[in-house]
PyMOL Python script that loads the backbone (N, CA, C, O; Angstrom):
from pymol import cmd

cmd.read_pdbstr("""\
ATOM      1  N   UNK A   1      11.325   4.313   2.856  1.00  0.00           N
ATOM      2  CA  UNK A   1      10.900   2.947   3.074  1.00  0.00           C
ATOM      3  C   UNK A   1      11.517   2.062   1.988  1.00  0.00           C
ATOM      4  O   UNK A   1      11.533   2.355   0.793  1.00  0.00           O
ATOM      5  N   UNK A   2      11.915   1.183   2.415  1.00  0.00           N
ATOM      6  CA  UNK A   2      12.576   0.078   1.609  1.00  0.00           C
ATOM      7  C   UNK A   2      11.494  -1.491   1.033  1.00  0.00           C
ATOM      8  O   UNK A   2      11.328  -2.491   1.731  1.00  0.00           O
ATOM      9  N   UNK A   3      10.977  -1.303  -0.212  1.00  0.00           N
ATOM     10  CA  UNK A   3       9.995  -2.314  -0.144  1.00  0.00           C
ATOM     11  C   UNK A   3      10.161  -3.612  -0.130  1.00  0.00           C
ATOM     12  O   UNK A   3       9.177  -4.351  -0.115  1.00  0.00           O
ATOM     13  N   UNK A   4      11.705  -4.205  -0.133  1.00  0.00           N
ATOM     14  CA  UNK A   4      11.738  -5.333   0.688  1.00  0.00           C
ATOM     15  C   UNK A   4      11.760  -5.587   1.698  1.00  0.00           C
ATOM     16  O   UNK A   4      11.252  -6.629   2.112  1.00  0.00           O
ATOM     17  N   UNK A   5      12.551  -4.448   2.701  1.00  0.00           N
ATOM     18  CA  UNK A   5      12.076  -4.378   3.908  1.00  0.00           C
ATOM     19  C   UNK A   5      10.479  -4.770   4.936  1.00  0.00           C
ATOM     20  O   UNK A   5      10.168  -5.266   6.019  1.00  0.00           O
ATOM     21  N   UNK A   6       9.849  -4.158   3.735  1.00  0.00           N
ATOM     22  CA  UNK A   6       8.319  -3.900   3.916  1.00  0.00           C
ATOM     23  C   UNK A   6       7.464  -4.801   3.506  1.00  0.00           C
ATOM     24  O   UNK A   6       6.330  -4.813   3.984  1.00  0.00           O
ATOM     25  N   UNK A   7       7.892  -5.797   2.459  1.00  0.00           N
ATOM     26  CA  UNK A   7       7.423  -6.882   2.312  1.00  0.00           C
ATOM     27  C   UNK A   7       7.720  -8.090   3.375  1.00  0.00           C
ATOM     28  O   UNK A   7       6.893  -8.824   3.915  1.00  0.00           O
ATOM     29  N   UNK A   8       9.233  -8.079   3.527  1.00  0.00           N
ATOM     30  CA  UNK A   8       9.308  -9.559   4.593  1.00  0.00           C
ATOM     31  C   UNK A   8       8.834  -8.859   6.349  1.00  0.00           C
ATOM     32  O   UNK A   8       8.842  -9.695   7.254  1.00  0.00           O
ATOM     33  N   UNK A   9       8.472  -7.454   6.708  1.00  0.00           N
ATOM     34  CA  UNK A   9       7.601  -7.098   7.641  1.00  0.00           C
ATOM     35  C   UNK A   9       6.311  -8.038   7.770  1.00  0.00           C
ATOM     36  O   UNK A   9       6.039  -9.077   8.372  1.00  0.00           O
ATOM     37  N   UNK A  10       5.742  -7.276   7.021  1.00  0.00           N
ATOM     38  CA  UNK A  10       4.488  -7.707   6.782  1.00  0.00           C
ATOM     39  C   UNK A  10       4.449  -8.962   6.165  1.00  0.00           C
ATOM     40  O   UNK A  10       4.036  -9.606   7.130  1.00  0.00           O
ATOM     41  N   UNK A  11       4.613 -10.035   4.995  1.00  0.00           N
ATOM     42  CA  UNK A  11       4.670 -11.140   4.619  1.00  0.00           C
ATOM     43  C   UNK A  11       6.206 -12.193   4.781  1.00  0.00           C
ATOM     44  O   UNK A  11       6.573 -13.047   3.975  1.00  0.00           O
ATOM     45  N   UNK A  12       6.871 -11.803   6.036  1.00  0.00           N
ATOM     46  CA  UNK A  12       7.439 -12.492   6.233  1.00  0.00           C
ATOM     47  C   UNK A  12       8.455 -13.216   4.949  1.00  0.00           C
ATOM     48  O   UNK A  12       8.981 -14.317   5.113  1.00  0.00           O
ATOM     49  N   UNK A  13       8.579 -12.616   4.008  1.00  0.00           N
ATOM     50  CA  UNK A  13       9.054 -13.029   2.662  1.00  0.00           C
ATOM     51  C   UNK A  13       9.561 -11.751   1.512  1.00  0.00           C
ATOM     52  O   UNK A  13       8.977 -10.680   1.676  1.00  0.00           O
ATOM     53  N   UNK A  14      10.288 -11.790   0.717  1.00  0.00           N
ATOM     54  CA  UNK A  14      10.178 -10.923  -0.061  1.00  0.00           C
ATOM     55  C   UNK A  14       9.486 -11.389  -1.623  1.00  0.00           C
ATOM     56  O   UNK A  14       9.334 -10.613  -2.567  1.00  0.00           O
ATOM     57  N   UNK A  15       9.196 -12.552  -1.613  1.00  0.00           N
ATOM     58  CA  UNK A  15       8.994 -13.215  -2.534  1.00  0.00           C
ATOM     59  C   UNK A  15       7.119 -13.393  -2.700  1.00  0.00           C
ATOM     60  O   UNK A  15       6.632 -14.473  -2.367  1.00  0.00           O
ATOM     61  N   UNK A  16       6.388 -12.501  -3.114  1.00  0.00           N
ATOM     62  CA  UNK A  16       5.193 -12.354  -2.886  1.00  0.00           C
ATOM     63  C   UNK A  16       3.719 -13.510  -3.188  1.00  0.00           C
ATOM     64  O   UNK A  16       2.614 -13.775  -2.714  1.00  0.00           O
ATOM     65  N   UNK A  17       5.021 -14.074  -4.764  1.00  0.00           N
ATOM     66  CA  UNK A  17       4.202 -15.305  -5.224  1.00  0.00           C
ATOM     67  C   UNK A  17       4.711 -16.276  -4.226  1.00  0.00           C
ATOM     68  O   UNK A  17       4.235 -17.314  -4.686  1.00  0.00           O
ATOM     69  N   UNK A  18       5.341 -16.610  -3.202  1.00  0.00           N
ATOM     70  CA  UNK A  18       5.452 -17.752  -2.228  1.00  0.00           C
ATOM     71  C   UNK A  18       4.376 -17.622  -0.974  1.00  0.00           C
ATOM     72  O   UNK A  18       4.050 -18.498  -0.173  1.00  0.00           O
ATOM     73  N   UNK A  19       3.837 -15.964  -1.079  1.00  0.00           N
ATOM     74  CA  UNK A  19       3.168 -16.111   0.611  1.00  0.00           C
ATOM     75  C   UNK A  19       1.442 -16.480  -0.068  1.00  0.00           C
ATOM     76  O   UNK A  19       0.720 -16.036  -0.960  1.00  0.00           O
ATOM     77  N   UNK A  20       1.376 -17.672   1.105  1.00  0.00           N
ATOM     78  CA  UNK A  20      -0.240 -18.318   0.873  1.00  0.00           C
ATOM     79  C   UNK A  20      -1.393 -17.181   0.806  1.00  0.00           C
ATOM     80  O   UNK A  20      -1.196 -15.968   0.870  1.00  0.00           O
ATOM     81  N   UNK A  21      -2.392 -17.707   0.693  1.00  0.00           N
ATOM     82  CA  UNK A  21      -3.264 -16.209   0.765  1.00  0.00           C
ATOM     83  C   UNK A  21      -3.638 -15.741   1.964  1.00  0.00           C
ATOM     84  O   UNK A  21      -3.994 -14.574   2.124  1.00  0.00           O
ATOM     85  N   UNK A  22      -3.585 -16.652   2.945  1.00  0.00           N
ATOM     86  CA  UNK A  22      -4.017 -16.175   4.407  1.00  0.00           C
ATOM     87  C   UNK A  22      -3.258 -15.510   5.031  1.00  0.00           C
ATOM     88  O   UNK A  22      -3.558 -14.985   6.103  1.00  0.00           O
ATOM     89  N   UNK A  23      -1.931 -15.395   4.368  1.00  0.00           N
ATOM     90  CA  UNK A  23      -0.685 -15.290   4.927  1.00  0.00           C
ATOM     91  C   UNK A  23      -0.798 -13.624   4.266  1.00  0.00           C
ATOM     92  O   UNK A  23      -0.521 -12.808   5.146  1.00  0.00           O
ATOM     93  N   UNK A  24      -1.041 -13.163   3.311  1.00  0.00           N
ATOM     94  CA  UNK A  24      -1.186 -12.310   2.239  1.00  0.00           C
ATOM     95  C   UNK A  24      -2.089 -11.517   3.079  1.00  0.00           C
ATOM     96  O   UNK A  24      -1.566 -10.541   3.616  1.00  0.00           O
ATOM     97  N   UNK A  25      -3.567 -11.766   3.351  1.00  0.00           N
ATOM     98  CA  UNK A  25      -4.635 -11.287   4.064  1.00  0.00           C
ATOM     99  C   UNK A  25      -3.764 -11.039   4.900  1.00  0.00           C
ATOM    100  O   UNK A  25      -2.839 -10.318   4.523  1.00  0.00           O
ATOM    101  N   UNK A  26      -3.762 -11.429   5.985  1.00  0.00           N
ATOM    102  CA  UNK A  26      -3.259 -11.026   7.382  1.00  0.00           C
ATOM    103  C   UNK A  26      -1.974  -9.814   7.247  1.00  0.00           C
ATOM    104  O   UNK A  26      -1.976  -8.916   8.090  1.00  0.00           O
ATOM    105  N   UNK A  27      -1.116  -9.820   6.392  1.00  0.00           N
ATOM    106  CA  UNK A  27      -0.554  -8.909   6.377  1.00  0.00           C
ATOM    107  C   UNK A  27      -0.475  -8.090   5.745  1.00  0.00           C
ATOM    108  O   UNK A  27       0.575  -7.448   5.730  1.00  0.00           O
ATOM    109  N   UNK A  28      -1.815  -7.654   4.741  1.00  0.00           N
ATOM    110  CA  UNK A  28      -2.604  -6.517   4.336  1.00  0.00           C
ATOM    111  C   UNK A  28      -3.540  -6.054   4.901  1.00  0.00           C
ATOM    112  O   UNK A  28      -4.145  -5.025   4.602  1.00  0.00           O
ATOM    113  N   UNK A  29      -3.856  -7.196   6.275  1.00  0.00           N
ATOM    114  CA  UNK A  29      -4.653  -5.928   7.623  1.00  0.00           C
ATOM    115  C   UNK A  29      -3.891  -5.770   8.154  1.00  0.00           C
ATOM    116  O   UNK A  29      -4.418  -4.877   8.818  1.00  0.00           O
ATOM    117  N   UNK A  30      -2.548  -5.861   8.708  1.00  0.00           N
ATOM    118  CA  UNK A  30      -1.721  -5.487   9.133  1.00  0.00           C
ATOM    119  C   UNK A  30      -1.313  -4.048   8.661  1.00  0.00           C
ATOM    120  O   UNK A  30      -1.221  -3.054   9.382  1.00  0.00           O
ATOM    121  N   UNK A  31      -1.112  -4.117   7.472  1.00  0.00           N
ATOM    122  CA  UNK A  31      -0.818  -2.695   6.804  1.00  0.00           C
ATOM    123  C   UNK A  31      -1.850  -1.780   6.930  1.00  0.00           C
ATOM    124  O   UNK A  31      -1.693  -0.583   7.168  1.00  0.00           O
ATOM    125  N   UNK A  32      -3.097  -2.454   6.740  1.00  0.00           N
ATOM    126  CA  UNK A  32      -4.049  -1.653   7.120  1.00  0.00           C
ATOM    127  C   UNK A  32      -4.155  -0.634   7.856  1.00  0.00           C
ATOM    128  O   UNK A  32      -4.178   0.553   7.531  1.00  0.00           O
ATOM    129  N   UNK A  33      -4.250  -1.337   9.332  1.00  0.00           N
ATOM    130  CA  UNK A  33      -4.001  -1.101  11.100  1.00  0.00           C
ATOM    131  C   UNK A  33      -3.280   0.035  10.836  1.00  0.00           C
ATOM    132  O   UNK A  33      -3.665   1.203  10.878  1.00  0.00           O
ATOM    133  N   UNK A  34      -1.791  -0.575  10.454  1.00  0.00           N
ATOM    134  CA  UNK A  34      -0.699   0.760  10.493  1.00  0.00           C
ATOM    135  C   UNK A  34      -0.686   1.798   9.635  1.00  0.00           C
ATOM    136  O   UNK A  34       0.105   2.698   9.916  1.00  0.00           O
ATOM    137  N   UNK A  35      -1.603   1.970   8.281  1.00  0.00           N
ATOM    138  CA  UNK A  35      -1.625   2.866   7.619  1.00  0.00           C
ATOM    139  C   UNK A  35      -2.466   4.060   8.537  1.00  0.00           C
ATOM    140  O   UNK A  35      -2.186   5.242   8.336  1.00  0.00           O
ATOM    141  N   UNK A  36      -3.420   3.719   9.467  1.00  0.00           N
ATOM    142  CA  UNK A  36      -4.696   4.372  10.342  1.00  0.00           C
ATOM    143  C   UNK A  36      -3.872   4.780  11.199  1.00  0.00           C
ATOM    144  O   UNK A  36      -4.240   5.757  11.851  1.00  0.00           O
ATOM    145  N   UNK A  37      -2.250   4.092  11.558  1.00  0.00           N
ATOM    146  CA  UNK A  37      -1.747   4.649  12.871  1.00  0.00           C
ATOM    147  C   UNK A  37      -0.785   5.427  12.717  1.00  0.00           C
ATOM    148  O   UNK A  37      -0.500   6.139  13.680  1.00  0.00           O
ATOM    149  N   UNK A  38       0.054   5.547  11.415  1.00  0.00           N
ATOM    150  CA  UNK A  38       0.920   6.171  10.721  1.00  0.00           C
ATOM    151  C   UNK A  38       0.651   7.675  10.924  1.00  0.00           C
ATOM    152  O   UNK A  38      -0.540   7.986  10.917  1.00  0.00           O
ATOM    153  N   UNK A  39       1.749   8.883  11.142  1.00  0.00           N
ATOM    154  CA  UNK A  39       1.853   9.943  11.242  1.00  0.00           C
ATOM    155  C   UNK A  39       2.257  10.537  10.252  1.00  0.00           C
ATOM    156  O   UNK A  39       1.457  11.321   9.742  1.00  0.00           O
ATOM    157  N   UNK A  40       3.750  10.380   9.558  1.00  0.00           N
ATOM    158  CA  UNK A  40       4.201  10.811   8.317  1.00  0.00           C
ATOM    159  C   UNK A  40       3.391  10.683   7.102  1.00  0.00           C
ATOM    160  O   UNK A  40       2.834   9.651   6.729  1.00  0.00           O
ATOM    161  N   UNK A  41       3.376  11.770   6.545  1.00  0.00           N
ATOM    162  CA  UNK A  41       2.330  11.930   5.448  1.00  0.00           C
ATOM    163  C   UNK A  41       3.299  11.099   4.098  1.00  0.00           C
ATOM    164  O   UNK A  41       2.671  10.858   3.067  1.00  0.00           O
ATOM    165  N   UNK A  42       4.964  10.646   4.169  1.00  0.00           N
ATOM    166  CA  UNK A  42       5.464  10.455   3.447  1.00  0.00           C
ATOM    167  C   UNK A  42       5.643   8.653   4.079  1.00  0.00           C
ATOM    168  O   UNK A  42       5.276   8.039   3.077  1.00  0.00           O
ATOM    169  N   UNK A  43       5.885   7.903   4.820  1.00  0.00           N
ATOM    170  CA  UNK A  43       5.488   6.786   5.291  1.00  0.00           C
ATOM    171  C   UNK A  43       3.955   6.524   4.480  1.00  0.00           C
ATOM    172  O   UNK A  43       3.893   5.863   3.444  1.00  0.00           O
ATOM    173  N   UNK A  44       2.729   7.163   5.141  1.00  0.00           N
ATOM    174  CA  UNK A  44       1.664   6.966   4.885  1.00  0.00           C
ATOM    175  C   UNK A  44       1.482   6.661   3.508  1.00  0.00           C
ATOM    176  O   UNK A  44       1.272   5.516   3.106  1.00  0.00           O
ATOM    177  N   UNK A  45       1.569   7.827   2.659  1.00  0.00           N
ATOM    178  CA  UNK A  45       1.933   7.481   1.265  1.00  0.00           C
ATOM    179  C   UNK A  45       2.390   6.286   0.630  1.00  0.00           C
ATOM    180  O   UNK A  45       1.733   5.591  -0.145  1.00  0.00           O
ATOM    181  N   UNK A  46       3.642   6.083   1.041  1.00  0.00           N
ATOM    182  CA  UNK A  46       4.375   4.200   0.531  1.00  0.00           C
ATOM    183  C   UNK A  46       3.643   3.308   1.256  1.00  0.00           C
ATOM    184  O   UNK A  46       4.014   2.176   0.947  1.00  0.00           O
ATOM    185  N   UNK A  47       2.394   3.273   2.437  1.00  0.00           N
ATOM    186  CA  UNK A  47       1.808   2.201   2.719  1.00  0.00           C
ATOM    187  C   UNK A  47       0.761   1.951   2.002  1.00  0.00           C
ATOM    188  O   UNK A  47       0.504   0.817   1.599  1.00  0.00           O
ATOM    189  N   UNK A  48      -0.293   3.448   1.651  1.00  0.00           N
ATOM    190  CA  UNK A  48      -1.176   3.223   0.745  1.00  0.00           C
ATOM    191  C   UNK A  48      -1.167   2.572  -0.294  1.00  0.00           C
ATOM    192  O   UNK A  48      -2.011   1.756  -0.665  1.00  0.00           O
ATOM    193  N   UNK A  49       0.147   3.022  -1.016  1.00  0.00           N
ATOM    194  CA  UNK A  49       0.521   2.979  -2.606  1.00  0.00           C
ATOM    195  C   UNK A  49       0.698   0.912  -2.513  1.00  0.00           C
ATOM    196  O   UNK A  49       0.231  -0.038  -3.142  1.00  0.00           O
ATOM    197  N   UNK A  50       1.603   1.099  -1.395  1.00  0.00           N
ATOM    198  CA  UNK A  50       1.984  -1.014  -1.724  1.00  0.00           C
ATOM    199  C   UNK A  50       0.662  -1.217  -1.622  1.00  0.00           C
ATOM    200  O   UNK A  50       0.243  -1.588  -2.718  1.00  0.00           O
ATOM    201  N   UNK A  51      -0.548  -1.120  -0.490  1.00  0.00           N
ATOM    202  CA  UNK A  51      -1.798  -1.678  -0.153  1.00  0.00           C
ATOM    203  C   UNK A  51      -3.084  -1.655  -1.230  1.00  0.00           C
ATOM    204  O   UNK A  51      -4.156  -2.257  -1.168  1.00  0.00           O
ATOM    205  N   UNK A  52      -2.543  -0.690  -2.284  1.00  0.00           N
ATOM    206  CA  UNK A  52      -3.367  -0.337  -4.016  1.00  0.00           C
ATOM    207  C   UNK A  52      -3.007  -1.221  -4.434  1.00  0.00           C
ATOM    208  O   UNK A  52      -3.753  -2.153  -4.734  1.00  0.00           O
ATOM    209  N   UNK A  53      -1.485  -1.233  -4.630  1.00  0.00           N
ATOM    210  CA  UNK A  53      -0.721  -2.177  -5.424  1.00  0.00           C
ATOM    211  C   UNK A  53      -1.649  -3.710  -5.381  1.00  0.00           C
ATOM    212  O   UNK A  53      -2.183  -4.417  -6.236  1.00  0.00           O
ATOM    213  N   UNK A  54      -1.511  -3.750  -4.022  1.00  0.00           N
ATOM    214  CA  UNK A  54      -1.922  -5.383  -3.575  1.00  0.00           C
ATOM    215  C   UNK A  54      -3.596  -5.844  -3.007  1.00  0.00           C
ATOM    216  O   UNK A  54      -4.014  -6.778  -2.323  1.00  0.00           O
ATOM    217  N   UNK A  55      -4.316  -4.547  -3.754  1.00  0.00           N
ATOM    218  CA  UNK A  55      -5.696  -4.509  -3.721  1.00  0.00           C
ATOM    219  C   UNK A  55      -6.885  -4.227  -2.289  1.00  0.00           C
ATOM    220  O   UNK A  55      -8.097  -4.186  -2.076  1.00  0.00           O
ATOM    221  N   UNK A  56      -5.667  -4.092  -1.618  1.00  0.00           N
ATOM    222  CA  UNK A  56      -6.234  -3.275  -0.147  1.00  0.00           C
ATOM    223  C   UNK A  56      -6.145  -2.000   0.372  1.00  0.00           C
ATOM    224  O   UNK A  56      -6.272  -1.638   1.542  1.00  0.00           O
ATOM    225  N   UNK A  57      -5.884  -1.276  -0.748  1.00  0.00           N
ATOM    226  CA  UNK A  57      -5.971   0.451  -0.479  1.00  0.00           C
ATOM    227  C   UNK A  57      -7.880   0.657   0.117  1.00  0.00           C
ATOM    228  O   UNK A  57      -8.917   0.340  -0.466  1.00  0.00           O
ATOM    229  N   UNK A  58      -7.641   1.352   1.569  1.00  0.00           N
ATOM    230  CA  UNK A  58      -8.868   2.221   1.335  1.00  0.00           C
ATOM    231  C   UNK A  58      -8.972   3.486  -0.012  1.00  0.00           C
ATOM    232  O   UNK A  58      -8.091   3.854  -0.788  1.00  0.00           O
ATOM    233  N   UNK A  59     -10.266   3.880   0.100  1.00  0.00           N
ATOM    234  CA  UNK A  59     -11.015   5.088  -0.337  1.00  0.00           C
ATOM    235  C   UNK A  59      -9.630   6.166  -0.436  1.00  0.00           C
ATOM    236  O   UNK A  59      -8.821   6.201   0.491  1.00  0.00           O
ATOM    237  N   UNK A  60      -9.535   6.688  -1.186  1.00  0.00           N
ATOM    238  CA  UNK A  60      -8.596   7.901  -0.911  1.00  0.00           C
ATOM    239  C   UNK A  60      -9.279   8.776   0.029  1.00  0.00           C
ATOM    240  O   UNK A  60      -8.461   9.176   0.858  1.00  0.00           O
ATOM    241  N   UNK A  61     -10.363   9.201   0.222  1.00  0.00           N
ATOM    242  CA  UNK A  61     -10.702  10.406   1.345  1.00  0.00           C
ATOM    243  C   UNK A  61     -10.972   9.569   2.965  1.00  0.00           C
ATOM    244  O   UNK A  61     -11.269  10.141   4.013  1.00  0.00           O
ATOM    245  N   UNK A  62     -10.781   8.195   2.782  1.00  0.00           N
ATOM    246  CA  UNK A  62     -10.380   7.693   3.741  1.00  0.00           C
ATOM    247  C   UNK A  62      -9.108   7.789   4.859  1.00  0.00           C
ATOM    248  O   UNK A  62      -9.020   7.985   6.071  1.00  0.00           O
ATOM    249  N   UNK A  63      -8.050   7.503   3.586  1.00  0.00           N
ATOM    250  CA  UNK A  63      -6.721   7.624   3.542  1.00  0.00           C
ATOM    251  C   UNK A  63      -6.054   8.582   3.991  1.00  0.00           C
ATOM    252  O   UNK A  63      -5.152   8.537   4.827  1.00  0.00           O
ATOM    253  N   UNK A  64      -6.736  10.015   3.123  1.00  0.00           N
ATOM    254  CA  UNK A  64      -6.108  11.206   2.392  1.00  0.00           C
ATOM    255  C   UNK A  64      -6.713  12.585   3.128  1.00  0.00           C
ATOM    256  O   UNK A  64      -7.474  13.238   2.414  1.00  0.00           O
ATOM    257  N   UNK A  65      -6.498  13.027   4.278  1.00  0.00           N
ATOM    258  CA  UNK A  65      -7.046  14.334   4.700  1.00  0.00           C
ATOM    259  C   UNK A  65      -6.944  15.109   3.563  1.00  0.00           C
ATOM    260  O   UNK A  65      -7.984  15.482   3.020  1.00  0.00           O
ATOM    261  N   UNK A  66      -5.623  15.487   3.007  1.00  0.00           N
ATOM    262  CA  UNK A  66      -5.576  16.451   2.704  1.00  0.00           C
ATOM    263  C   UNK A  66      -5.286  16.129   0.540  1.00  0.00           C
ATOM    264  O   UNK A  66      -4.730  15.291  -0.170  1.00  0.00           O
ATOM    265  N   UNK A  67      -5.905  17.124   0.396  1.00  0.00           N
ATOM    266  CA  UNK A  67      -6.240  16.916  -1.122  1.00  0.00           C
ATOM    267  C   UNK A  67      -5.012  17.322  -2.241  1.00  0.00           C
ATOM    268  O   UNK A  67      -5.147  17.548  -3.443  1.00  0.00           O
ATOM    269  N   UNK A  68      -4.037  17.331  -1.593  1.00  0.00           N
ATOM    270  CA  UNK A  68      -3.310  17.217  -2.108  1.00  0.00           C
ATOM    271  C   UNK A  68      -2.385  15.917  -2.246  1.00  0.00           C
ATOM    272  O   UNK A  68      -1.630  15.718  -3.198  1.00  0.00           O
ATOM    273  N   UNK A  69      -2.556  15.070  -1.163  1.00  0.00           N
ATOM    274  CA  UNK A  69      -1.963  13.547  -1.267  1.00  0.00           C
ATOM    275  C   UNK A  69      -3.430  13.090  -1.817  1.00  0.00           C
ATOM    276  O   UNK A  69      -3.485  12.206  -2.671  1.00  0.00           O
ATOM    277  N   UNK A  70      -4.430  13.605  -1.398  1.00  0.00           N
ATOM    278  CA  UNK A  70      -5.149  12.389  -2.634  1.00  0.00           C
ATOM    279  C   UNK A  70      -5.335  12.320  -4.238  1.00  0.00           C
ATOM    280  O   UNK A  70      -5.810  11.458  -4.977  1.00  0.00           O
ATOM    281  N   UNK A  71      -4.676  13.780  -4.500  1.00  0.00           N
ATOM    282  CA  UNK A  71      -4.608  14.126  -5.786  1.00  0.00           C
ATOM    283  C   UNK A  71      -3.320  13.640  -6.688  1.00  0.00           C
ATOM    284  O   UNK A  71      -3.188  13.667  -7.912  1.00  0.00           O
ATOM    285  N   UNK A  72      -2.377  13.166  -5.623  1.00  0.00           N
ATOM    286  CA  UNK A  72      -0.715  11.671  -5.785  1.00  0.00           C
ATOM    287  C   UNK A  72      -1.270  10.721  -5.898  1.00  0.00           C
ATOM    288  O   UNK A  72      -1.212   9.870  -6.786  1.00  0.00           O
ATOM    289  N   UNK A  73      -2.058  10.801  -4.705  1.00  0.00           N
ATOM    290  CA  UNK A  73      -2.925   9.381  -5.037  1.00  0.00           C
ATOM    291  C   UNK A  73      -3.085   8.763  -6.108  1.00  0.00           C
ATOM    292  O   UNK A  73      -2.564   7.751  -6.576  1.00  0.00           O
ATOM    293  N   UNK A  74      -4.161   9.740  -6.599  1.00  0.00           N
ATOM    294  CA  UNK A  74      -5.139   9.744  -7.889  1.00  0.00           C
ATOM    295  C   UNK A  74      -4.186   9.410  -9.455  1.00  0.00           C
ATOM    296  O   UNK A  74      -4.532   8.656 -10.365  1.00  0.00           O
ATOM    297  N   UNK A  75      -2.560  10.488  -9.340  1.00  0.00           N
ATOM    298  CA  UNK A  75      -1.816  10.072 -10.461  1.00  0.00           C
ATOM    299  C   UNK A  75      -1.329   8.819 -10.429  1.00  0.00           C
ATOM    300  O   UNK A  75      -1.284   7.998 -11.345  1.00  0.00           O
ATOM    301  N   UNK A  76      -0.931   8.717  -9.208  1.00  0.00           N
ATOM    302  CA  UNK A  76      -0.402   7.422  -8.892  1.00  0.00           C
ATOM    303  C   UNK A  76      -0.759   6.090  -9.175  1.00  0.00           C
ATOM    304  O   UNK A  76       0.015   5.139  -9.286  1.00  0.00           O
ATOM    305  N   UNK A  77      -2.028   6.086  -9.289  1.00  0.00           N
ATOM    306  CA  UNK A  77      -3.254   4.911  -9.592  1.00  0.00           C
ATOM    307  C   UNK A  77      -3.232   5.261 -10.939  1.00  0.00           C
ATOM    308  O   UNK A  77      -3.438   4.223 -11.568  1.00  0.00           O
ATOM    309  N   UNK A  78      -3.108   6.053 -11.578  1.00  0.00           N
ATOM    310  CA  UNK A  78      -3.207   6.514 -13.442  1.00  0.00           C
ATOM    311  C   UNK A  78      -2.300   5.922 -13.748  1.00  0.00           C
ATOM    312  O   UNK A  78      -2.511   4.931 -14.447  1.00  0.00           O
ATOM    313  N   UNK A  79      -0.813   6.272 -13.351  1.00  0.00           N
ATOM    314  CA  UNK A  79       0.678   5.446 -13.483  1.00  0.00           C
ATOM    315  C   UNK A  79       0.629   4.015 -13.292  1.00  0.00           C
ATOM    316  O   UNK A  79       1.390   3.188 -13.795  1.00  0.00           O
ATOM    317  N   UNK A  80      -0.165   3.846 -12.658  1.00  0.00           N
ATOM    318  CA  UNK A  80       0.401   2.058 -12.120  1.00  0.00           C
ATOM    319  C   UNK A  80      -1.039   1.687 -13.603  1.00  0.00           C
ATOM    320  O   UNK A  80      -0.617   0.843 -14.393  1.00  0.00           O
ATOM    321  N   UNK A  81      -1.985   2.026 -13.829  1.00  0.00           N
ATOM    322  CA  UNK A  81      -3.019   1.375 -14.479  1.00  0.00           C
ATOM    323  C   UNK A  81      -2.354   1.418 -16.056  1.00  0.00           C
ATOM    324  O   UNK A  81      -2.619   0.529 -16.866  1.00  0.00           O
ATOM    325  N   UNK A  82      -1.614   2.364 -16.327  1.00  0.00           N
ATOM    326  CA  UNK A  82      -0.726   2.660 -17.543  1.00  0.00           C
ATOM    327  C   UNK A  82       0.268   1.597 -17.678  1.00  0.00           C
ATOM    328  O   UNK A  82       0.305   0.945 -18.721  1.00  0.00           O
ATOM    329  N   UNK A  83       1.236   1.317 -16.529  1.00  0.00           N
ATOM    330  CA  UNK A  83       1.989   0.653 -16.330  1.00  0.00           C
ATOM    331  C   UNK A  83       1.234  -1.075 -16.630  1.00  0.00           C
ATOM    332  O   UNK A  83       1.801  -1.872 -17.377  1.00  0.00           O
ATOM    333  N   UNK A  84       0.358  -1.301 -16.151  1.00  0.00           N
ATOM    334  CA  UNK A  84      -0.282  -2.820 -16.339  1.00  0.00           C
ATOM    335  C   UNK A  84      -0.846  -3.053 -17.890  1.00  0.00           C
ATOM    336  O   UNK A  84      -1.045  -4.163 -18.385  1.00  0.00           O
ATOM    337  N   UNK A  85      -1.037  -1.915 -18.479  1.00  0.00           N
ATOM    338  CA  UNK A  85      -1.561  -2.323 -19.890  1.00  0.00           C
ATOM    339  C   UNK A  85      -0.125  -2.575 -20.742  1.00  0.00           C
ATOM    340  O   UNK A  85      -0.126  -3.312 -21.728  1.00  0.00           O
ATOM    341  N   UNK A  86       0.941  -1.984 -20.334  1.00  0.00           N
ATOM    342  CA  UNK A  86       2.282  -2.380 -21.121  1.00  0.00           C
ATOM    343  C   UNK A  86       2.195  -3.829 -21.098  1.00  0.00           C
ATOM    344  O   UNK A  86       3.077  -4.509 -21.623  1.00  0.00           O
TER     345      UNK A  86
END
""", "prot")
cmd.dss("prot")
cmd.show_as("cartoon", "prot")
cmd.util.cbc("prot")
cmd.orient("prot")
């Protein structure tokens, strides 16, 4: 997945501080929708991770059948929370 690709999908933009907030909402239920409809456990993954990123991740055992992507999950959210205190 290409996350500019995946940004002007869903927000019509690649530029994240330009999309309004309604504009933002709507295409973080969008991601939503498609994270629930998604098959690839490796797709699924890069939708969760942008939808954390951008404060609309479900629950990981929502997300995450299997406990081993919720346990990526879990570093993954350690990495990015590490990453924001820099």
């Amino acid at each position: 997945m290409n996350l500019d690709d995946q940004l002007f999908r869903y927000f019509g933009t690649t530029d994240l501080a330009a999309v309004p907030p309604q504009v933002l909402a709507a295409g973080i239920e969008h991601m939503q929708v498609d994270l629930g409809l998604e098959q690839d456990r490796a797709r699924r993954f890069a939708l969760w991770a942008l939808l954390h990123i951008l404060g609309g991740a479900p629950a990981l055992d929502v997300a995450f059948k299997d406990e081993g992507d919720r346990e990526a999950a879990r570093r993954f959210m350690g990495l990015s929370e590490q990453a924001g205190e820099d």
